[in-house]
C-alpha positions, 0 to 999 in steps of 0.5 A, a space after each residue: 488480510 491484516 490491514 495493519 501491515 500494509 500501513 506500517 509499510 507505508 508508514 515506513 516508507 512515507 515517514 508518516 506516523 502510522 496512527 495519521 491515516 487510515 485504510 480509506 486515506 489516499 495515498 496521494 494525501 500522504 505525499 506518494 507519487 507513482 514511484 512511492 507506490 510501486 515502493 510499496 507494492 514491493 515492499 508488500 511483495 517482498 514482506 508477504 510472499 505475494 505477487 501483485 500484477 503490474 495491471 493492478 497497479 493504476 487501481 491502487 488509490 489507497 492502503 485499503 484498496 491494496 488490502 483488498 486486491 490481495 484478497 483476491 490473488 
């Protein structure tokens, strides 16, 4: 799984230059709340024709960490 989408729809999403973070940035330290990631999940969802489990949800930290969840479905 290509990281570099997941970023661009965090970018997207954060308005936050895609080049200002990268896969082990916190999603925290780009302004995301709890609902900011459910946004992304989402979107992430939708873009990639994949479903996250809601349980999976509180591991999500950064866009790294949604990369390599997606690895695993």
């Amino acid at each position: 799984m290509d990281g570099e989408i997941i970023k661009k729809i965090v970018a997207d999403l954060m308005e936050v230059d895609i080049h200002d973070f990268t896969s082990e940035t916190k999603l925290v330290d780009l302004g995301c709340d709890s609902l900011d990631i459910y946004q992304i999940v989402y979107q992430t969802e939708l873009q990639l024709g994949v479903k996250i489990p809601d349980d999976k949800m509180e591991s999500i930290l950064s866009v790294g960490d949604i990369v390599e969840l997606l690895k695993t479905l």
